[in-house]
C-alpha angles and dihedrals in degrees: 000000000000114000126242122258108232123254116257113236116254118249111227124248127259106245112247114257106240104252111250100235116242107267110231121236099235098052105133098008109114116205125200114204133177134212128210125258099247126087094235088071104051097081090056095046084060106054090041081057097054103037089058089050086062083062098061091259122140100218124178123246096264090215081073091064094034097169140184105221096254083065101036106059095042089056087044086058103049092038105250084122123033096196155334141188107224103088117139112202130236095008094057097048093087080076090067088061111077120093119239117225093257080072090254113106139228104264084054096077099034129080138189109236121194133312122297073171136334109221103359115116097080111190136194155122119289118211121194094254089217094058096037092050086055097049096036080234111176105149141052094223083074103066084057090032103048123064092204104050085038083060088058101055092039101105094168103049088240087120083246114126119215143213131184097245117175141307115274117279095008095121090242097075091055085052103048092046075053099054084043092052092044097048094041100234099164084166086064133081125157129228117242121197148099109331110216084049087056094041094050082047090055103043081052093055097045092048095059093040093259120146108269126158109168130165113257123175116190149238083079135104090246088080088062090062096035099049113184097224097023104059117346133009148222121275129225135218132213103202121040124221104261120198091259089113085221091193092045091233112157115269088018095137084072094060081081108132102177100093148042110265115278087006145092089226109124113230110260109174122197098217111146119250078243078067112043111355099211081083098068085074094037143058092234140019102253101204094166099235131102111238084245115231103242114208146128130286122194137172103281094226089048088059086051095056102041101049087166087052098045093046081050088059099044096046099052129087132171132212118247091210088059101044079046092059091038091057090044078057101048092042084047088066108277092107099124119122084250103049096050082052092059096045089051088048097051091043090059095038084052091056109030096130087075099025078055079054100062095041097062094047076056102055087045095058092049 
């Protein structure tokens, strides 16, 4: 029998050098971003926020630089903010207008970046169904046309009908006194206030059968009280916004609502006659307003510095369904700081394939 051959012995083993971590390109680079100053945006802010934080950025809470857009885009310019992620197109584009005291102008610093999403932000005027079904009410000129249907939505007595419009300095209360300048509807004023307090009064007022139109934009939770269909519609118009800025604000040419953004493509929205009756003449709902582009705008010269930052913007794109069942969560009660937070963080956890997606086209561009 053949003898065994010892063993040799075993080497041991290197020890693994532990493996430097990557370093991010946003380590030490502070960002300062900013949120709008209505409820429907804060849900977006957030993710934006986090998502860059992935990305080794240090990014402000956006709640601390909360902005109305004739705030927002002139801090952007001069570099007070760096970003946000609340801009409505082509409405918001008159901010880009004023001139800064160097001579440039606002719009000459700033940049739209991406998609948060193309078309979503549908806009329009919302009429009490049962009100408008007794009154064969479509449009919105006959509340100014009509005597009688004037005499509905005239709550003073001053033969003025009236409608809740926007909240001041929101972009959409300079268009509609715009709408209400170009089409000559001297029976018509819109109310400006506050709008959660305009929206509770109209849902009030729907709810017990009483004339309401108010103006109401998704993706937002308020579509899911005020339920085109269900009860109250969308209004028509006869006549749409041209470019002719009929008030001479500054900016006004961008109040145009006939065509798709950056096209010469009239509006044609596909909205059912259940929905807004005018469309049961006619081979679209006209509502008269332009489904904005909502995206994100940024200080030019901070893109330029922050390529990982700036390929981050322009990847990603949120679902407006999504955005739309967030807000129902953050009107339902979960609107602290903290809870929109949470909700940020779950909805990219839920979808980190694609958010992974975005990080590492990130990573590429720095």
């Amino acid at each position: 029998m053949a003898e065994e051959e010892p063993m040799a012995e075993e080497e041991p083993m290197a020890e693994e050098e532990p493996m430097e971590e990557m370093a991010m390109p946003g380590e030490g680079v502070s960002v300062n971003m900013a949120r709008a100053d209505w409820q429907s945006g804060y849900f977006q802010a957030q993710v934006y926020k986090q998502m860059l934080e992935e990305l080794g950025y240090d990014v402000s809470e956006p709640s601390e630089t909360e902005l109305g857009p004739s705030l927002a885009y002139l801090a952007m310019a001069q570099g007070d903010v760096d970003f946000w992620a609340n801009s409505w197109y082509p409405g918001h584009n008159s901010w880009w207008a004023p001139e800064l005291p160097d001579g440039s102008v606002v719009g000459d610093h700033l940049e739209k970046v991406g998609a948060v999403f193309r078309g979503g932000g549908l806009q329009g005027l919302l009429i009490t169904k049962s009100v408008a079904d007794e009154y064969g009410i479509t449009h919105l000129d006959q509340l100014n046309d009509d005597p009688e249907i004037r005499a509905v939505f005239d709550t003073d007595g001053d033969g003025i009908a009236e409608f809740y419009g926007c909240q001041e300095s929101w972009t959409c209360d300079d268009m509609m006194q715009s709408m209400i300048a170009f089409n000559g509807w001297e029976n018509l004023v819109q109310t400006i206030a506050g709008y959660d307090a305009m929206f509770a009064e109209a849902v009030a007022k729907v709810e017990a059968g009483e004339p309401a139109v108010i103006y109401t934009w998704t993706p937002t939770a308020y579509i899911t009280q005020l339920r085109p269909g269900d009860n109250v519609y969308w209004l028509a118009v006869e006549n749409v916004l041209d470019d002719s800025n009929p008030l001479g604000l500054e900016g006004g040419e961008e109040f145009d609502q006939r065509y798709w953004a950056g096209t010469t493509d009239p509006v044609e929205l596909d909205i059912p006659a259940e929905q807004c009756p005018a469309r049961a003449n006619a081979d679209f709902c006209q509502i008269g307003w332009v489904p904005a582009d909502i995206q994100v705008t940024a200080n030019s010269a901070w893109l330029a510095a922050n390529p990982a930052a700036a390929e981050l913007l322009r990847s990603a794109k949120l679902s407006v369904v999504d955005v739309s069942l967030m807000n129902v969560e953050i009107q339902g009660g979960r609107d602290t700081e903290a809870e929109i937070a949470e909700l940020a963080g779950q909805w990219i956890a839920d979808n980190r394939a694609t958010v992974d997606e975005w990080i590492a086209a990130a990573l590429a561009a720095a």
